[in-house]
N, C-alpha and C positions, 0 to 999 in steps of 0.2 A: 687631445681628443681622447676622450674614455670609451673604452671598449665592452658593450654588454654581452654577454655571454649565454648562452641559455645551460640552463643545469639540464641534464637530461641524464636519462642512465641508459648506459651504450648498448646495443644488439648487440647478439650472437647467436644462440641458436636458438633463441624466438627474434621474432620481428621487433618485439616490445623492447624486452627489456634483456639484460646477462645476468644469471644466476649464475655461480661458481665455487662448486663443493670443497672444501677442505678438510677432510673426515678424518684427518689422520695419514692419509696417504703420505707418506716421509719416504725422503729417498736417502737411501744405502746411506751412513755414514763413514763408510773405507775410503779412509783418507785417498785422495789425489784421484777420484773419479765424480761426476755428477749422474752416475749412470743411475736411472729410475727406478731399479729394484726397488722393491715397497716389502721393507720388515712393518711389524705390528708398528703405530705410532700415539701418539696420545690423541688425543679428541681437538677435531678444530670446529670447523664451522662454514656455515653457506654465506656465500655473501655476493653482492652487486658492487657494480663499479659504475661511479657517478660521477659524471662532468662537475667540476665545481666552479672551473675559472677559463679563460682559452684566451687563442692568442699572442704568448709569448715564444720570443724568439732562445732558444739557449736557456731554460730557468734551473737555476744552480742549487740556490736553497729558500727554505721556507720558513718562516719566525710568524710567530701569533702574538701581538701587542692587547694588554689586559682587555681593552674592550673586542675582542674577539676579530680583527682587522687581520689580515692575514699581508705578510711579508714576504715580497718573492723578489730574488735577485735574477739577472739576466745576465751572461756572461760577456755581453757585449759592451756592459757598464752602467746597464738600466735598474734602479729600486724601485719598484710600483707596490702600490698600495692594492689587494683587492676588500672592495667595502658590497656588502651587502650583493654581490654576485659580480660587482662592476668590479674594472681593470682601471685605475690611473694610471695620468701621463707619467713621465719618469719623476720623483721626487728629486727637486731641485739638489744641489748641495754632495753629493756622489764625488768624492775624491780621481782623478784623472786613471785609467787604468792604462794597462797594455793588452787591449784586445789582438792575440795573436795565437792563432793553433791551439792550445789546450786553454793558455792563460785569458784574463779579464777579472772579471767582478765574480769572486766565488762565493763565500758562507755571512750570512746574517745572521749575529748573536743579540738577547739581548740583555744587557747587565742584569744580575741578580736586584738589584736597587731600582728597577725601570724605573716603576712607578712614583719614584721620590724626586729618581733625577734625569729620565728620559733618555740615558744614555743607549745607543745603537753600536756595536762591532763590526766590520766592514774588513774581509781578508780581500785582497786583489792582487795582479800579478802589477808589476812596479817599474816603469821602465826609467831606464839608464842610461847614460851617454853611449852615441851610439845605437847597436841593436840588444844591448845588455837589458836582464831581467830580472825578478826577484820576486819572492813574497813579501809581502808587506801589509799591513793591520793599521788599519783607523778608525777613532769613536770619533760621533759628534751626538748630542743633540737632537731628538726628532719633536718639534714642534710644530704645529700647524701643520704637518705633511710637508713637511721641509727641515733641512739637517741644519742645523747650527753648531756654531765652534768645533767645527771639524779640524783635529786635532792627529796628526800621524803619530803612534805611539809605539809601532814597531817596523824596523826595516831587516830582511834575515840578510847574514852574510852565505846569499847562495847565487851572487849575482854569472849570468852566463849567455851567450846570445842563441840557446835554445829552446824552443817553441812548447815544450812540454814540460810536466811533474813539478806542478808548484806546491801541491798538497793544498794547504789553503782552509781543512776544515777547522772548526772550534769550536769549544765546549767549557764554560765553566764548571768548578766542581763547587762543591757547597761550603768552601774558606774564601772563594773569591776570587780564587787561581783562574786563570785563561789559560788554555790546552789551546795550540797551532798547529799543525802538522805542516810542515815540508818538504816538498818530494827533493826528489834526486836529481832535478833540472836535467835529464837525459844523460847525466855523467855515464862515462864508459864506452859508449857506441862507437863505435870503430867499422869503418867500411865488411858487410857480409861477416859483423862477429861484435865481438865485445872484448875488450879490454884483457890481458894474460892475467896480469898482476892485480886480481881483482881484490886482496888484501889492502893493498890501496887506495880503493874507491872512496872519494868524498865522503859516503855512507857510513863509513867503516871511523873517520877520522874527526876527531872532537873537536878539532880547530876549524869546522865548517858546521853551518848550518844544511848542509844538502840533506837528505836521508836521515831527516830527525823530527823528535817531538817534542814540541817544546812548553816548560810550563812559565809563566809570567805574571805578574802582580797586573790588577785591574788599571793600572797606566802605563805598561809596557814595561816596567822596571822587572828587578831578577828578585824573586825570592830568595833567602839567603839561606834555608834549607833548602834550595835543588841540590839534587845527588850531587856536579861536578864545579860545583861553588869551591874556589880556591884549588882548583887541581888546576898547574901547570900545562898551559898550551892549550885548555878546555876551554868553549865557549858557554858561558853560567846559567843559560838558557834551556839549555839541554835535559832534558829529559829522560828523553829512549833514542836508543838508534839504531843504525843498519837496516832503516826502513827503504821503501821504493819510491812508490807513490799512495800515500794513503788517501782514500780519499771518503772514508768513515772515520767517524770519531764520537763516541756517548757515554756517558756513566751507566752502569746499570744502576736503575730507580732506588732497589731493594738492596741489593751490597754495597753498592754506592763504588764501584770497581771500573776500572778504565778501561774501553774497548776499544780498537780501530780494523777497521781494514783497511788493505793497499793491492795495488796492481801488482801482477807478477807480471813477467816479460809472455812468452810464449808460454801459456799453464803457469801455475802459480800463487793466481789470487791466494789470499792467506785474509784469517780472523784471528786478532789476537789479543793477547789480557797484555795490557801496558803496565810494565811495573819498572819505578825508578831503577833510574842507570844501568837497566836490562840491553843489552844486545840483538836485534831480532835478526842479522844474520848476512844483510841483504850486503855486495851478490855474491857473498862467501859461502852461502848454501844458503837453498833452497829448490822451489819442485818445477823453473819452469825450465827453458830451451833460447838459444837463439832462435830471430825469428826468422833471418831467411835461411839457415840451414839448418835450424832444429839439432844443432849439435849442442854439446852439455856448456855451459856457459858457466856454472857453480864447482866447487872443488868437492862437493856431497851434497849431501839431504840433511846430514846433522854434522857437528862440532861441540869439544865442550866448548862453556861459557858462553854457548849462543841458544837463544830460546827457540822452540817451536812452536809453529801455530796451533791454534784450538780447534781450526778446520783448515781446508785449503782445497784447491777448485785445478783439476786439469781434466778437461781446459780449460783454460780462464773463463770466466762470464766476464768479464767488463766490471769488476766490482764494485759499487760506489753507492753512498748512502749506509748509514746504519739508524735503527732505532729500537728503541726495546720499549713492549708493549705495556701499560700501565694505566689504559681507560678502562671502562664497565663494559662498553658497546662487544666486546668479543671478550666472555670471560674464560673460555679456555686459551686463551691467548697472554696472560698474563705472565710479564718474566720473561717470554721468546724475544728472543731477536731478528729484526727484517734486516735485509739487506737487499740490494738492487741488481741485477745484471744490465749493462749495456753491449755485449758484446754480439753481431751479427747473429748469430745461432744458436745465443743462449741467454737470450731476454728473456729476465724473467724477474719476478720477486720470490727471494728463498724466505722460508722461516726458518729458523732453526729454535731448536728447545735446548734447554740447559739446566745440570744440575752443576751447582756452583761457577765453579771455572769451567767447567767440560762439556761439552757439544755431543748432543744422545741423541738427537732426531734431525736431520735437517730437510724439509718439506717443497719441492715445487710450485711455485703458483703464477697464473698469468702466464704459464711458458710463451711466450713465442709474440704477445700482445705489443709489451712496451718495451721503449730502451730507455732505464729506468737511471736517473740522475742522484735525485735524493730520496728518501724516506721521514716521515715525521708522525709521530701520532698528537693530534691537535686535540686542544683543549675541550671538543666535546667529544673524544673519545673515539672518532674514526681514525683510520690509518691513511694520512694523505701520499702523494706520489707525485713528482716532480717528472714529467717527461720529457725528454732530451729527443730532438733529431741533429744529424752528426752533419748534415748540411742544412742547418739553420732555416728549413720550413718551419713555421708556428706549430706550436702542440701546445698543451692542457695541463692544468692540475685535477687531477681526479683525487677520488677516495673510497675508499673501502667500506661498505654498509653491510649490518649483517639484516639475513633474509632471517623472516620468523622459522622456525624450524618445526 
């Protein structure tokens, strides 16, 4: 049964329609606050938020196939098509998940060759004998609106029977490589605390895939320049590590430079420039807390040989999604970075601005509207939004339009 939608652009404070100013107004850049002091900021812009699709339960992420058809995953293990405003049924051919607490059907990639060979990427959490779980990655095929030769072409070594931190997003770069992220599967959690020996943690340890990024050839196989190709006791997969939960992952357009965000425990989200066989720290330092006693959970805030991030959030917003702007429709916008919040009290969409690697503006927007899952800017140059409810009532994909000025 296909589901029509009506596009409409949502009220606020007219009856009509939402306009919503971006002028600039950027909040503080000091590190480990989202407090809304407003320094001078660059030029943004007015804009409306526009129903585009509705109806979906969980939708995870979103892909645009050449004729403009939009792709949205469902974490319950649903791929629909939306065509021309409508929602299809699930498209047949969907690889079996483990819909469970965080995991199911996460990120839609689609191979840099679509057009030649129709191939689709498919991250899902993977279940196991048992109540065991994992990431794991399959292409098939999307023909006729249905998957063909559906092919498993990665399974991570991060299998555990908890309910969370599969990571899950992906990103080709422009050789071919598939970027994965894997979270931390819950590692460390110990009844009112976390783990002494956190030197330890999965995260921390080559011989797991938990707390890592991984890069991989266009059929699951290992590049033979990854950084820890022929290192002793390393998995060849590996790319970066001492992550958490990332749950952004994109190139920037114009330096062609790797980005992800991840969850921090209690405070802590973090943005960071992914650079081979870098360290990012996780939970040997960093900025958040235990969560039910808020007591320090990390050994500091820095270490050498361990990277810091390029921004980072306490308290946490719920981090997830990343996209860097590169349509016409908002041209002070060009180069920033979005990112999502889904956290209780600090839903929102940030932008942040950037000169090279470094984070100079980061911007408010939407506070308090949505709890924001993914971000994408679609081929005709709006900035679309994946909305998430955390008890699986139906929400929307909207998008961003700009108002004439």
């Amino acid at each position: 049964m296909r589901r029509t939608p009506r596009t409409h652009v949502s009220a606020h404070s007219s009856p009509f329609k939402r306009i919503l100013t971006a002028l600039g107004a950027s909040a503080a850049l000091t590190l480990g606050t989202i407090a809304d002091a407003q320094p001078p900021g660059p030029p943004g812009h007015q804009f409306r938020v526009v129903t585009v699709a509705q109806g979906f339960r969980n939708p995870w992420s979103i892909a645009w196939l050449p004729n403009g058809d939009m792709l949205v995953t469902e974490r319950g293990g649903q791929l629909r098509i939306v065509r021309d405003g409508n929602v299809s049924d699930p498209i047949p051919g969907v690889p079996e998940v483990r819909a469970l607490g965080q995991g199911g059907l996460h990120d839609v990639v689609l191979h840099p060759d679509f057009e030649s060979n129709q191939l689709i990427y498919l991250s899902y959490a993977k279940a196991g004998e048992g109540n065991l779980g994992t990431t794991a990655v399959s292409r098939a095929r999307l023909v006729n609106d249905r998957l063909e030769d559906v092919e498993e072409i990665f399974v991570a070594e991060a299998w555990n029977d908890r309910p969370g931190h599969f990571g899950g997003r992906m990103a080709f770069d422009g050789e071919g490589h598939l970027f994965l992220t894997v979270g931390d599967r819950m590692e460390g959690f110990v009844p009112n605390g976390f783990m002494e020996n956190v030197e330890d943690h999965p995260a921390q340890d080559l011989g797991s895939h938990k707390g890592k990024i991984l890069r991989l050839n266009d059929d699951g196989s290992v590049p033979e320049d990854n950084p820890f190709v022929g290192r002793e006791g390393a998995l060849p997969e590996i790319w970066s590590y001492g992550h958490r939960n990332p749950q952004g992952l994109a190139f920037h357009p114009q330096t062609g430079t790797l980005w992800a965000n991840e969850h921090g425990p209690q405070g802590g989200d973090e943005l960071n420039v992914i650079r081979p066989g870098a360290n990012y720290g996780w939970p040997v330092i960093g900025y958040g807390m235990n969560y039910t006693t808020g007591t320090m959970l990390h050994r500091g805030r820095e270490k050498e040989g361990m990277e810091q991030p390029a921004a980072f959030w306490v308290p946490s917003i719920g981090i997830s999604g990343l996209a860097f702007y590169e349509g016409d429709k908002f041209p002070n916008w060009v180069g920033n970075a979005f990112v999502g919040g889904m956290s209780g009290n600090y839903r929102r969409l940030v932008r942040l601005t950037l000169n090279g690697d470094i984070v100079t503006n980061r911007e408010p927007l939407l506070v308090g509207e949505y709890r924001i899952r993914d971000v994408r800017v679609g081929p005709d140059g709006f900035l679309y939004i994946a909305v998430d409810n955390q008890y699986g009532q139906p929400t929307d994909i909207v998008r961003l339009e700009p108002v004439d000025e």
